[in-house]
BAMARNU-571127 format. One record per residue: x, y, z of N, C-alpha, C, O in turn; residue number from 1. Coordinates in nm, 2 decimals, padded with zeros to 4 digits. Last residue first. Layout:
BEGIN
- X_Y_Z_X_Y_Z_X_Y_Z_X_Y_Z_NUM
...
//
This chain:
BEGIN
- -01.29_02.04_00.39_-01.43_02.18_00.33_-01.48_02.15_00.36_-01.60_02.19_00.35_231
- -01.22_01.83_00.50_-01.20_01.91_00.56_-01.29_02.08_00.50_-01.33_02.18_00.56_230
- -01.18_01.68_00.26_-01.22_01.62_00.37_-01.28_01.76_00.47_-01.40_01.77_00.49_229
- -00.96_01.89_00.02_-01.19_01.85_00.04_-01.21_01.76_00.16_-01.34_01.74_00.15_228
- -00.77_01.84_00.17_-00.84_01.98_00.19_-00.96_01.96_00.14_-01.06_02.01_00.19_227
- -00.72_01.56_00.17_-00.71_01.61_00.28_-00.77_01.79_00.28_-00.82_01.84_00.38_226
- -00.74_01.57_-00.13_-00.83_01.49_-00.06_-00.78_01.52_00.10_-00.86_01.45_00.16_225
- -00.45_01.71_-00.14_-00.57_01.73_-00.25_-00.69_01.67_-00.19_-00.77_01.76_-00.20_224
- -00.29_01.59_00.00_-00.29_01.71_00.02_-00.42_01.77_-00.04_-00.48_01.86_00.01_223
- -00.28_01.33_-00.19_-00.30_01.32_-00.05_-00.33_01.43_00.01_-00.42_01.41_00.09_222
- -00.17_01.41_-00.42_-00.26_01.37_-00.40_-00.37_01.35_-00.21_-00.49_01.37_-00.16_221
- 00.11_01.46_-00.29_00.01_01.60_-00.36_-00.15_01.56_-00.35_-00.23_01.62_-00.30_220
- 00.21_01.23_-00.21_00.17_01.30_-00.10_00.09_01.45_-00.20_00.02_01.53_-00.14_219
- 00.19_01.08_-00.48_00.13_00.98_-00.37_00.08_01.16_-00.26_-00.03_01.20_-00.24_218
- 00.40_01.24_-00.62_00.23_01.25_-00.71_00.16_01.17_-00.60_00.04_01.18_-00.62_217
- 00.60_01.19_-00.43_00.55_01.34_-00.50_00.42_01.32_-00.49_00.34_01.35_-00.40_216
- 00.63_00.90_-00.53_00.64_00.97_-00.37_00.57_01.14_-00.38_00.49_01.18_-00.29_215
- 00.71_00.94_-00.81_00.58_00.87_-00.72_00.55_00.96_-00.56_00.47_01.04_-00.52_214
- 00.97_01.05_-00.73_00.82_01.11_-00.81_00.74_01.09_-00.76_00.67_01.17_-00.69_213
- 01.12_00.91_-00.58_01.05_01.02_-00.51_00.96_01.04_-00.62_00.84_01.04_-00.58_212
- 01.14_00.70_-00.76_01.05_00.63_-00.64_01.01_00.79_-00.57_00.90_00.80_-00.51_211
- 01.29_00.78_-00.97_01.19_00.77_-01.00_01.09_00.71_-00.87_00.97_00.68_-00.89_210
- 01.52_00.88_-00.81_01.45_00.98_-00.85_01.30_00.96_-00.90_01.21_01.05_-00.89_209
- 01.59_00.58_-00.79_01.54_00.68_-00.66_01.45_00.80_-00.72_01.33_00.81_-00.69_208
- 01.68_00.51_-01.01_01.53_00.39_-00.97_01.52_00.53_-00.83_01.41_00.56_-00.80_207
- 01.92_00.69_-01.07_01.76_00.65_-01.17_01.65_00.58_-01.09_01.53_00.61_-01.12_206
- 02.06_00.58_-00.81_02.01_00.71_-00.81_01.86_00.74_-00.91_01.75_00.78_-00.88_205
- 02.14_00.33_-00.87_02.07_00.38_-00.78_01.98_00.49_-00.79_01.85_00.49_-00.79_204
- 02.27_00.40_-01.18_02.11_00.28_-01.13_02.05_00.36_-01.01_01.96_00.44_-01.02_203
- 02.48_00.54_-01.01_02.41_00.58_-01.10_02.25_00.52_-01.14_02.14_00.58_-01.12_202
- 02.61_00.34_-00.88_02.54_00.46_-00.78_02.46_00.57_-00.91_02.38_00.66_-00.88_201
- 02.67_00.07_-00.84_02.62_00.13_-00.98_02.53_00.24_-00.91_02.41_00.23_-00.89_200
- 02.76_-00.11_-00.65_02.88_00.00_-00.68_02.78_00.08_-00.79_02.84_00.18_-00.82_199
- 02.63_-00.34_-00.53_02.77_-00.34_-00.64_02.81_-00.20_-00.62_02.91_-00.19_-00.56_198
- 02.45_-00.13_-00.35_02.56_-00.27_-00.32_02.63_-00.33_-00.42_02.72_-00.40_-00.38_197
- 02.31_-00.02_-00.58_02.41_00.08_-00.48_02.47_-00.02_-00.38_02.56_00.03_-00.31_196
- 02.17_-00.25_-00.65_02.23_-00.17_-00.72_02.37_-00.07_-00.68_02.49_-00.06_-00.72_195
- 02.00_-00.37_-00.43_02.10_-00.41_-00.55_02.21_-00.33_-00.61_02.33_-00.37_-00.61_194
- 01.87_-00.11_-00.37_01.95_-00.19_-00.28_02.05_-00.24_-00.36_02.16_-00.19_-00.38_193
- 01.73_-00.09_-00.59_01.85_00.01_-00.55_01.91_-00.04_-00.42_02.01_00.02_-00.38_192
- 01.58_-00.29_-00.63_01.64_-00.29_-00.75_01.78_-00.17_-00.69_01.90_-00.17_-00.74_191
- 01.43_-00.26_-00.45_01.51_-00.35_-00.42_01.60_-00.37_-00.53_01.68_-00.46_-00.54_190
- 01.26_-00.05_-00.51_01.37_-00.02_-00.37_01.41_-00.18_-00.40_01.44_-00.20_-00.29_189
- 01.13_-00.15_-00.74_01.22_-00.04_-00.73_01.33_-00.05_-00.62_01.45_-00.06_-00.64_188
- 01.16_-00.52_-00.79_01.12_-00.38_-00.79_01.19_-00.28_-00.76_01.31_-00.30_-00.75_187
- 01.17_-00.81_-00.96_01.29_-00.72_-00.88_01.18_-00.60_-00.91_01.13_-00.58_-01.02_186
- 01.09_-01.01_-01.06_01.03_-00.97_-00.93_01.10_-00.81_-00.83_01.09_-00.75_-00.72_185
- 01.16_-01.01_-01.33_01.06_-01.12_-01.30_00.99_-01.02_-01.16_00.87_-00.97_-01.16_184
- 01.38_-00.92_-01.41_01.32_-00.92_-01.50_01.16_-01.00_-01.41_01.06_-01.02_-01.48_183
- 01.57_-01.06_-01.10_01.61_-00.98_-01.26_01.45_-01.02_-01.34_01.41_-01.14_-01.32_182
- 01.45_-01.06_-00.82_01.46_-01.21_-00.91_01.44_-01.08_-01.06_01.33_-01.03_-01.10_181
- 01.35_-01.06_-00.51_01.46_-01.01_-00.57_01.53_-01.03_-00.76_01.65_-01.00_-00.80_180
- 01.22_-01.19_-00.36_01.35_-01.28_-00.41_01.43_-01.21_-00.45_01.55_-01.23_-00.45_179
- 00.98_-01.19_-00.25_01.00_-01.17_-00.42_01.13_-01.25_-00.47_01.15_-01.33_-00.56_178
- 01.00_-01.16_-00.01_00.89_-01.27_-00.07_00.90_-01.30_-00.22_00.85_-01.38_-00.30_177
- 01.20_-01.05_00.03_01.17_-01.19_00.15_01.07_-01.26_00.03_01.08_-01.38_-00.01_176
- 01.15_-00.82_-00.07_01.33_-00.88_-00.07_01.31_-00.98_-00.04_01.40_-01.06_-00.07_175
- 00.94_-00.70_-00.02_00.95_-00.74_-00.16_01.05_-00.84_-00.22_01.06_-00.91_-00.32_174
- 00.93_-00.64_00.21_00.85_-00.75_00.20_00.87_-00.84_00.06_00.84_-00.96_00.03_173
- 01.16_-00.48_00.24_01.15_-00.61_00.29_01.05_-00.70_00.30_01.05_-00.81_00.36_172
- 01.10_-00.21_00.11_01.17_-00.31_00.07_01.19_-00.48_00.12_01.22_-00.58_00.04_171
- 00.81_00.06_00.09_00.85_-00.13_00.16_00.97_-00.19_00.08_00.94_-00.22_-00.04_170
- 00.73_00.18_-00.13_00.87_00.25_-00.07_00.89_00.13_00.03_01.00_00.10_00.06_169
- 00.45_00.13_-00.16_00.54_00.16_-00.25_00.69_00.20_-00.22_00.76_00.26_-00.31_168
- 00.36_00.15_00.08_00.35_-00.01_00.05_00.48_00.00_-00.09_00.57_-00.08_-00.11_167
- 00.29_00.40_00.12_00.33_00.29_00.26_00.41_00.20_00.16_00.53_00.19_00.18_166
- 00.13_00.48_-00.04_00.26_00.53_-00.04_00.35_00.46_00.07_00.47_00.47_00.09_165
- -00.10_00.33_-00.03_-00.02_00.34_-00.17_00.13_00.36_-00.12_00.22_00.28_-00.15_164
- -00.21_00.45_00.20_-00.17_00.33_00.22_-00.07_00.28_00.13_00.02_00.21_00.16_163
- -00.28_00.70_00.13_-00.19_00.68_00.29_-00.11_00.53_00.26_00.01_00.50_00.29_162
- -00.46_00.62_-00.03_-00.34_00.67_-00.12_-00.26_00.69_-00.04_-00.14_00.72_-00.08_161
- -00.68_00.50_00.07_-00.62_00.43_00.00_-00.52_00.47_-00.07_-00.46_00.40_-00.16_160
- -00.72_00.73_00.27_-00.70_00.60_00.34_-00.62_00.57_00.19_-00.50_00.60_00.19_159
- -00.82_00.88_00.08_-00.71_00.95_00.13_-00.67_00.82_00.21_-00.55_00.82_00.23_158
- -01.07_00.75_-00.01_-00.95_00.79_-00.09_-00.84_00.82_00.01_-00.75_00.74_-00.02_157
- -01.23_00.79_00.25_-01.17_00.63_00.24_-01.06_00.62_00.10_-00.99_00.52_00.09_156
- -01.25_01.06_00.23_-01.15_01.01_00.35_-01.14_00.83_00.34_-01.06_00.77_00.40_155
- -01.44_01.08_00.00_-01.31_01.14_00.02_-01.20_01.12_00.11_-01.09_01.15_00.09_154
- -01.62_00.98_00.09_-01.54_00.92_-00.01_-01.41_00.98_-00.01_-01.30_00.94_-00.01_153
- -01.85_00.97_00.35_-01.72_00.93_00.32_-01.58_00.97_00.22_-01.47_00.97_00.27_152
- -02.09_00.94_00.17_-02.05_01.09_00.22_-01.92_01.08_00.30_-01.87_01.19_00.32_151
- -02.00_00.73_00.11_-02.01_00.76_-00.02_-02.01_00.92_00.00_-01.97_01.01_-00.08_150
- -02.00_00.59_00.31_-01.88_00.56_00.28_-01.91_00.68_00.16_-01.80_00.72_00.12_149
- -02.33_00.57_00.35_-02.23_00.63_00.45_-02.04_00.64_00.41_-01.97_00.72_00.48_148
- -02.44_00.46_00.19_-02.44_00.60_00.17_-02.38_00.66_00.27_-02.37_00.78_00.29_147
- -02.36_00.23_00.20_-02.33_00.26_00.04_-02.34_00.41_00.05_-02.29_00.48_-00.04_146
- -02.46_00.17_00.44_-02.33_00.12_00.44_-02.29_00.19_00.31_-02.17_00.23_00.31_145
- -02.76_00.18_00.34_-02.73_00.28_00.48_-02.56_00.29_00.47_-02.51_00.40_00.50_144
- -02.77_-00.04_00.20_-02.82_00.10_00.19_-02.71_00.21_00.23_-02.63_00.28_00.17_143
- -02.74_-00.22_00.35_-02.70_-00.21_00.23_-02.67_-00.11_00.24_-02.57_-00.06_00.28_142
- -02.98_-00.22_00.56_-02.80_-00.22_00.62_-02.72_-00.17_00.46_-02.65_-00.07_00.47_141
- -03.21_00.03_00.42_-03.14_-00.13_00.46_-02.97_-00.09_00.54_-02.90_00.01_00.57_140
- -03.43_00.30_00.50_-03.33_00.22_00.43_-03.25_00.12_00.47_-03.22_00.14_00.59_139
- -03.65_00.43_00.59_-03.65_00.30_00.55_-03.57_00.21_00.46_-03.60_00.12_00.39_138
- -03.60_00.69_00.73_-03.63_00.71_00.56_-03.64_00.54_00.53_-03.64_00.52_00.41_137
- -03.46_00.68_00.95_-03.62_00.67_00.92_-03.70_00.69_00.76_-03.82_00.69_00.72_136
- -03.22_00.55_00.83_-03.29_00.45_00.88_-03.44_00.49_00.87_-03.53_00.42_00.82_135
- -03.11_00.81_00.73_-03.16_00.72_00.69_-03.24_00.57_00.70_-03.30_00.51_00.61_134
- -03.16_00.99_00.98_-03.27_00.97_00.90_-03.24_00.85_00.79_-03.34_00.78_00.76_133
- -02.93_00.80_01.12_-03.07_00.84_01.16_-03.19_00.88_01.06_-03.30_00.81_01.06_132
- -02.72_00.88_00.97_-02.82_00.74_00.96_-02.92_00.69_01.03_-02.99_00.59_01.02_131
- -02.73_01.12_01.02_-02.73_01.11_00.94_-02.78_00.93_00.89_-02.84_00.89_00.79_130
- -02.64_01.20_01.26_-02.80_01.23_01.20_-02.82_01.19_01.05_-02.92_01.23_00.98_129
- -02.40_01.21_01.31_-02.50_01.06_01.37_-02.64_01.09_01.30_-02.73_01.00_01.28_128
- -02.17_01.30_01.05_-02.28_01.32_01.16_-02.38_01.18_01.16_-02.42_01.09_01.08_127
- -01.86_01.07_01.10_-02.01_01.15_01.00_-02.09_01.20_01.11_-02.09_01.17_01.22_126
- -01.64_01.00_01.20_-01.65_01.16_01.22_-01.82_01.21_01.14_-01.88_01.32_01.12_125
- -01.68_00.76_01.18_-01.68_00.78_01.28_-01.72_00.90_01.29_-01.82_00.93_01.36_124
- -01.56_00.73_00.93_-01.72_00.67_00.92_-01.75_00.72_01.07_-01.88_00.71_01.09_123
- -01.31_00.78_00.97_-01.41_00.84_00.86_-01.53_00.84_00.92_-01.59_00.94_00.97_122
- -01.19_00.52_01.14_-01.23_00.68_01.15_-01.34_00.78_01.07_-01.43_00.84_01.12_121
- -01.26_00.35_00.94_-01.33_00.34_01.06_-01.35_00.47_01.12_-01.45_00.53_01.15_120
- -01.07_00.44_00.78_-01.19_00.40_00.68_-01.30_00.42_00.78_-01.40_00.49_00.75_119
- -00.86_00.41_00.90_-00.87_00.55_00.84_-01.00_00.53_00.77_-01.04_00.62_00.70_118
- -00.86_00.17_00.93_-00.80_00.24_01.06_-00.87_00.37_01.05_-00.92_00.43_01.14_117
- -00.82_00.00_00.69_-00.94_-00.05_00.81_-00.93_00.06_00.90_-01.02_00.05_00.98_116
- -00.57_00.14_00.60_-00.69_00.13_00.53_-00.83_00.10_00.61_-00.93_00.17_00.60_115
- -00.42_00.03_00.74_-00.39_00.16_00.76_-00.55_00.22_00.70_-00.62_00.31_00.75_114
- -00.42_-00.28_00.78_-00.46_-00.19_00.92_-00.47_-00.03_00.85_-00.52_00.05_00.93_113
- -00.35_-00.31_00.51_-00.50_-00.32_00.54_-00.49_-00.28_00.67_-00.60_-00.23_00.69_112
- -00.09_-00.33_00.42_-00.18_-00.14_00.38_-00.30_-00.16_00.44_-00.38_-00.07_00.45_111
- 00.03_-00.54_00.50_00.15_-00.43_00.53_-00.03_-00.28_00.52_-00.05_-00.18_00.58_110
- -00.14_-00.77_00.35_-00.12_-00.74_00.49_-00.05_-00.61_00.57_-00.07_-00.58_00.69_109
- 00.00_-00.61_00.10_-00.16_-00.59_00.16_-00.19_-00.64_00.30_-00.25_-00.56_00.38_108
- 00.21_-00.71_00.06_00.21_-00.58_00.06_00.04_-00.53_00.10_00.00_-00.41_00.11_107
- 00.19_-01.01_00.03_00.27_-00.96_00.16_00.24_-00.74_00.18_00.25_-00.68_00.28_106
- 00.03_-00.99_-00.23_-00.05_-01.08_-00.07_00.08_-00.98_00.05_00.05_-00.91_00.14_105
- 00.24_-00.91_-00.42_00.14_-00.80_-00.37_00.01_-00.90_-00.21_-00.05_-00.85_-00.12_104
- 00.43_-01.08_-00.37_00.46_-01.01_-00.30_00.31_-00.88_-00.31_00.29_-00.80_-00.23_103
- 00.25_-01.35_-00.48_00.28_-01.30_-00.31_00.33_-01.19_-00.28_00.31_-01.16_-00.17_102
- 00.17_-01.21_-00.75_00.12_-01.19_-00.62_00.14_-01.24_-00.50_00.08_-01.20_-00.40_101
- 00.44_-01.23_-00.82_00.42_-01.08_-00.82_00.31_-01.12_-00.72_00.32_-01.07_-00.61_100
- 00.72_-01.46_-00.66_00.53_-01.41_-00.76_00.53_-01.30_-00.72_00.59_-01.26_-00.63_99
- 00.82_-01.62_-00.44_00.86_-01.56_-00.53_00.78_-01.52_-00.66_00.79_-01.59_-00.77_98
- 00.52_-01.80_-00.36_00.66_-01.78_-00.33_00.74_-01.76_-00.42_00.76_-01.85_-00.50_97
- 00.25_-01.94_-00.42_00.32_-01.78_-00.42_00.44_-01.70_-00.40_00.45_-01.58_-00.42_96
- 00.19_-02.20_-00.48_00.31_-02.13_-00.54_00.33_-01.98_-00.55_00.38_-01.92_-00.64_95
- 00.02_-02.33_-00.34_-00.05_-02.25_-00.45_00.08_-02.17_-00.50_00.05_-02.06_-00.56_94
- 00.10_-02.52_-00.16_00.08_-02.55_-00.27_00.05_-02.44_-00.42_00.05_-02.46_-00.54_93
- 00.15_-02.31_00.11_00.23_-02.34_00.05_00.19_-02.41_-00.14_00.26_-02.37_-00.24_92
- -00.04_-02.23_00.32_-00.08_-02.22_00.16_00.07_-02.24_00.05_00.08_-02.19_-00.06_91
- 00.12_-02.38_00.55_-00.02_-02.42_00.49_-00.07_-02.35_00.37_-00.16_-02.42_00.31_90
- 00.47_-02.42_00.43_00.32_-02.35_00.48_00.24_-02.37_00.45_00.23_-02.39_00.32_89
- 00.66_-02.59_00.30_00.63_-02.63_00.40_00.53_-02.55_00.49_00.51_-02.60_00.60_88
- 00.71_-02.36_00.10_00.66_-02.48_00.02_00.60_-02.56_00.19_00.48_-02.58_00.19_87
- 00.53_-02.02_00.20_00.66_-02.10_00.14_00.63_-02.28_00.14_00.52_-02.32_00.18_86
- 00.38_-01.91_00.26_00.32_-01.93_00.16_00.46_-02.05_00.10_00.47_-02.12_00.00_85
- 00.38_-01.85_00.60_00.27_-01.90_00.54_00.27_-01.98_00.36_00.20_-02.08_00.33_84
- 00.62_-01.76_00.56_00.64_-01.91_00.65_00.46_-01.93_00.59_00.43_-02.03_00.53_83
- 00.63_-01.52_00.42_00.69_-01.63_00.35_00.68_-01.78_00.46_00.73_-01.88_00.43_82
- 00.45_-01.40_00.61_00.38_-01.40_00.46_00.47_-01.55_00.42_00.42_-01.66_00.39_81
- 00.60_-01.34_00.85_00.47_-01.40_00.87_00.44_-01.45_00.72_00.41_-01.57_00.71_80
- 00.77_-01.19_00.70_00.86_-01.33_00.79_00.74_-01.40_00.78_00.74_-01.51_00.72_79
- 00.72_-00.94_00.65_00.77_-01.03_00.51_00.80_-01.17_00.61_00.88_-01.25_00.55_78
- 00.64_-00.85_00.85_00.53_-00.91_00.73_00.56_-01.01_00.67_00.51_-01.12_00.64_77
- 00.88_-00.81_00.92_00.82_-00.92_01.01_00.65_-00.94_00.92_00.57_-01.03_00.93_76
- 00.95_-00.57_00.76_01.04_-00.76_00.76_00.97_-00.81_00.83_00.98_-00.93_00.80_75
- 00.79_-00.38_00.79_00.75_-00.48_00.68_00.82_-00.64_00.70_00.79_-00.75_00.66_74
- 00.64_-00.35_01.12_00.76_-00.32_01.05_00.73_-00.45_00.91_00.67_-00.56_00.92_73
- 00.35_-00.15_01.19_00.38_-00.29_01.18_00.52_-00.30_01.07_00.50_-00.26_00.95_72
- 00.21_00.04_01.27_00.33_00.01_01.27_00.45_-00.10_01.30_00.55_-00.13_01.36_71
- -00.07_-00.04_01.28_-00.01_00.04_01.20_00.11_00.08_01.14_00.14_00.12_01.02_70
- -00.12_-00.22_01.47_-00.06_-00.30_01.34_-00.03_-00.17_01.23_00.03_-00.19_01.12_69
- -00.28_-00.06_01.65_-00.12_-00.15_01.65_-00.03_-00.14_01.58_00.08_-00.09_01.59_68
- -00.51_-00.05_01.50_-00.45_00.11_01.57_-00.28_00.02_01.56_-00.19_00.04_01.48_67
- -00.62_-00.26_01.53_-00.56_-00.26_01.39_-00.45_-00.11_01.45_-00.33_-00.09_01.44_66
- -00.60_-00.33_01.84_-00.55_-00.37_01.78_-00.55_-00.35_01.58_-00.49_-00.43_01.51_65
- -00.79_-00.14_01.89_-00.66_-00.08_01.90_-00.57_-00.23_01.88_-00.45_-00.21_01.91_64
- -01.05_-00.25_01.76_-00.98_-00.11_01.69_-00.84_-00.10_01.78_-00.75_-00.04_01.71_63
- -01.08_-00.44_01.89_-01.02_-00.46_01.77_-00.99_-00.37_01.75_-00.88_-00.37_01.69_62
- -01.12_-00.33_02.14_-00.95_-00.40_02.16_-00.94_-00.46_02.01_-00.84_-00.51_01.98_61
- -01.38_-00.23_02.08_-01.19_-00.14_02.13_-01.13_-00.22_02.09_-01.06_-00.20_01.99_60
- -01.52_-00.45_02.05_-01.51_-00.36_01.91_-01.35_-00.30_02.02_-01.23_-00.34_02.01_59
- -01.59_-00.69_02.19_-01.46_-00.67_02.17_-01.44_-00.55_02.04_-01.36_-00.56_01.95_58
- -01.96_-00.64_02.09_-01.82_-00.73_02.15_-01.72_-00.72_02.13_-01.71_-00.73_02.00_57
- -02.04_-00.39_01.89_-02.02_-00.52_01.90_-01.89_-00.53_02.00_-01.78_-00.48_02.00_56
- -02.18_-00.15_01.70_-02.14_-00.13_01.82_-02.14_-00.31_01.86_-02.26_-00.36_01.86_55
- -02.06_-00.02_01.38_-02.12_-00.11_01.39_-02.07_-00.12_01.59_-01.95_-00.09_01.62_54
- -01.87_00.16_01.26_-02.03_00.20_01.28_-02.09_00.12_01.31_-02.20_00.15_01.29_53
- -01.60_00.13_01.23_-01.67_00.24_01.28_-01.76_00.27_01.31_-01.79_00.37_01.37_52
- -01.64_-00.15_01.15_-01.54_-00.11_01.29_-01.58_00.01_01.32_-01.60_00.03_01.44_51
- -01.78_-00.16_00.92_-01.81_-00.22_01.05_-01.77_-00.19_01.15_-01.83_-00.20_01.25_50
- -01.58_00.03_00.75_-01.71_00.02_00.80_-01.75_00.01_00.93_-01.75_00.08_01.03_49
- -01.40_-00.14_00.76_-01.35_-00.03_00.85_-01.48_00.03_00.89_-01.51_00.07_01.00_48
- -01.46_-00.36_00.59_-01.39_-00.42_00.77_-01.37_-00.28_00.81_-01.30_-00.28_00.91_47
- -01.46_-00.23_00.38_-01.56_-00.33_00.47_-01.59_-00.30_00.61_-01.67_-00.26_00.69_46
- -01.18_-00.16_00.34_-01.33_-00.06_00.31_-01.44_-00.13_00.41_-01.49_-00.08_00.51_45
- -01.04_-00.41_00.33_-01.03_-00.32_00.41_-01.15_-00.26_00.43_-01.22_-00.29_00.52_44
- -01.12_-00.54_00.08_-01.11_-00.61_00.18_-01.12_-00.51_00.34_-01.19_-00.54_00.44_43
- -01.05_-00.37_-00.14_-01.21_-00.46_-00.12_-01.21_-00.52_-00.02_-01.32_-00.58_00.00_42
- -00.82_-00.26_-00.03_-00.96_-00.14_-00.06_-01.06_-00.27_-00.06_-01.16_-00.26_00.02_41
- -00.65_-00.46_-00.06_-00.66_-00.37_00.03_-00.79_-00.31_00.04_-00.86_-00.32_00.14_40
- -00.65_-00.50_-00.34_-00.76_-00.60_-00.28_-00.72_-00.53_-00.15_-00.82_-00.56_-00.09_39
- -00.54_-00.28_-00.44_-00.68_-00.30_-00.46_-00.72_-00.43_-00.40_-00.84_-00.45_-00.41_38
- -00.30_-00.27_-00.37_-00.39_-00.18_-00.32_-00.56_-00.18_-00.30_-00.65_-00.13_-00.23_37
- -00.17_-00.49_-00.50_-00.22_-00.46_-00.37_-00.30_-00.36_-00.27_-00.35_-00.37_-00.16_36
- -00.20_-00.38_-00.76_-00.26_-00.54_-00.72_-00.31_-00.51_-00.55_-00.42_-00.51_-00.50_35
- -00.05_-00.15_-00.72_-00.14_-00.15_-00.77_-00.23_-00.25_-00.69_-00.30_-00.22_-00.59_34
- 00.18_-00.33_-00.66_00.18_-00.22_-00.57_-00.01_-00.17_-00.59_-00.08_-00.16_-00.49_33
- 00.24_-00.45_-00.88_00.24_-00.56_-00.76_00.15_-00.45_-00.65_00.06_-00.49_-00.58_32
- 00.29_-00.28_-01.09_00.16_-00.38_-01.11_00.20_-00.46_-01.01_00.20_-00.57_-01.05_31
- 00.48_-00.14_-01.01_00.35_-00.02_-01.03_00.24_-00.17_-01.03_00.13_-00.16_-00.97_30
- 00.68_-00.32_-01.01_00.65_-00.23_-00.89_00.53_-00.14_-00.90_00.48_-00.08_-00.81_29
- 00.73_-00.37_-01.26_00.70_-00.47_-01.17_00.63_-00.36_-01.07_00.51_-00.34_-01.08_28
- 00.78_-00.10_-01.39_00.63_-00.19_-01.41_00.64_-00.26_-01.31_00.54_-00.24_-01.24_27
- 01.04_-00.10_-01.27_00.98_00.04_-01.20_00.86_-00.03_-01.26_00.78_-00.02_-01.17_26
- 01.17_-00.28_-01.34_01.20_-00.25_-01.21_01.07_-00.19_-01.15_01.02_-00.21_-01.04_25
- 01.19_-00.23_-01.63_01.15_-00.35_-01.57_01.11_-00.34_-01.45_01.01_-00.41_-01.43_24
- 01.37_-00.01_-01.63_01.22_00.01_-01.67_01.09_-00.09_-01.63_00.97_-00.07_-01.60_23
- 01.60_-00.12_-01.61_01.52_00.01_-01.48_01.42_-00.02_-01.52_01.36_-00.09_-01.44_22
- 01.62_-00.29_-01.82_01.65_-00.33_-01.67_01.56_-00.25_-01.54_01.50_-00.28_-01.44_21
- 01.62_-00.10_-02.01_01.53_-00.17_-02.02_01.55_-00.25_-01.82_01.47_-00.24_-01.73_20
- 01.59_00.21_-02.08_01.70_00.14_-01.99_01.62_00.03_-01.98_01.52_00.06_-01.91_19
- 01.57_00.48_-02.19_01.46_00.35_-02.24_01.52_00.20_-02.16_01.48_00.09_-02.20_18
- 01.69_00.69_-02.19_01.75_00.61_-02.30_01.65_00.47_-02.33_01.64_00.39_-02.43_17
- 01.60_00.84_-01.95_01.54_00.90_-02.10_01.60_00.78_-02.22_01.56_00.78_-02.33_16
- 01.76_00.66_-01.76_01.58_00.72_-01.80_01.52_00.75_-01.88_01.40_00.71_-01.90_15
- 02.00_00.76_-01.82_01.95_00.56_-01.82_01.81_00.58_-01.84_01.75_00.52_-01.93_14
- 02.04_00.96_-01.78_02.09_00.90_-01.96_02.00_00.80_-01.96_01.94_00.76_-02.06_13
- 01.99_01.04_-01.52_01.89_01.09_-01.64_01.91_01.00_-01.81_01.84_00.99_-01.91_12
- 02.24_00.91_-01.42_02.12_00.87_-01.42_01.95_00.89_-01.54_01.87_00.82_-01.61_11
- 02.44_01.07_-01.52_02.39_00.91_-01.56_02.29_00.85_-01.52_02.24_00.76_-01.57_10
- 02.38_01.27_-01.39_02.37_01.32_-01.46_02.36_01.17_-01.57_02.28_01.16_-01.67_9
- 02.37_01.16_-01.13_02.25_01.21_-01.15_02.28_01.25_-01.31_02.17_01.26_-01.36_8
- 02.70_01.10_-01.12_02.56_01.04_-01.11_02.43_01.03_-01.15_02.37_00.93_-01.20_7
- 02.83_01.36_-01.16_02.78_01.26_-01.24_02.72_01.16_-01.26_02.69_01.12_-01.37_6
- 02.72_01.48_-00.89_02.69_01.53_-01.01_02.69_01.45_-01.15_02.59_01.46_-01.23_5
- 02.90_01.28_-00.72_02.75_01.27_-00.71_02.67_01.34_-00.88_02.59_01.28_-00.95_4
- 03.14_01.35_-00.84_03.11_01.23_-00.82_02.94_01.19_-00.83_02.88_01.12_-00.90_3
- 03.18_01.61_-00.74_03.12_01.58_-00.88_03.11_01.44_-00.88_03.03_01.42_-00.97_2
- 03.19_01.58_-00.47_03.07_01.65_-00.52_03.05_01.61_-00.67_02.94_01.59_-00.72_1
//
């Protein structure tokens, strides 16, 4: 027990001392995580649209195929991402391999079914009378798409902060595509992998306490846009 006690108690030293190594750990991870989110949301938002409100060919078997991909395990992201981007894959020239944006490209395939899934539903649950009058009110596909997501907003937020917290606690996309790589690629959970595999159960513990935070301020938020969905 005091073992653990002084752990945490070395832990807090390394946090409040400005620990440059942790500190490194925990930006990489806010600006790959970030990165990914957001082309998640310009890419996803779209594509969930359409899937909810648009009546076309093969619409089920794409909705239960993203429905699938929900639980989609990250090592096999991380397997599909590094045979695409590694030197002998067809985007191999563009040097994503070991990069803050391949690993945010691998952490966006991992958030865009959850993002397309929860964007689709939204757009599902609107009342139908609703683009009904806008249509008789003579408004465009544009239109109609900008004001449907917008009496949306609060459930395609709650999509993009479901998916934040997915992506932000992934180790194996970060470990396959990142490398792992001191000062450059190493993030949180892989910085405590690292870490608590030598023996530095203190490290560990600093990069954990700071991944539940997050984890905190990801599901409060989440709790916060799940009760205005629902007023």
């Amino acid at each position: 027990m005091d073992y653990i006690l002084q752990g945490f108690v070395q832990a807090l030293g390394y946090l409040f001392s400005g620990n440059e190594e942790l500190w490194s750990a925990i930006i990489t991870t806010l600006k790959v995580s970030s990165l990914s989110i957001a082309l998640s949301l310009l890419i996803g938002v779209p594509l969930g649209f359409v899937l909810g409100h648009a009546d076309f060919p093969g619409r089920k078997v794409c909705r239960t195929l993203v429905d699938t991909l929900l639980a989609l395990p990250t090592v096999v992201v991380g397997l599909l991402v590094y045979a695409f981007i590694s030197r002998r894959g067809p985007l191999g020239e563009l040097g994503l391999l070991f990069t803050l944006p391949g690993i945010a490209l691998g952490q966006m395939v991992l958030a865009l079914p959850i993002v397309i899934a929860l964007t689709a539903s939204a757009v599902e649950s609107l009342d139908a009378r609703l683009s009904m009058t806008l249509l008789t009110l003579g408004a465009k596909k544009g239109q109609l798409a900008r004001a449907s997501l917008m009496e949306s907003r609060y459930a395609v937020l709650m999509a993009g902060v479901t998916a934040y917290g997915r992506v932000i606690s992934e180790v194996g996309i970060s470990m396959m595509i990142g490398g792992n790589i001191k000062w450059h690629t190493r993030t949180i959970t892989t910085a405590i992998a690292l870490e608590t595999g030598k023996g530095q159960f203190a490290e560990g513990i600093a990069l954990g306490l700071v991944l539940l935070t997050i984890a905190f301020l990801v599901n409060g938020s989440l709790s916060l846009l799940r009760r205005r969905v629902q007023a």
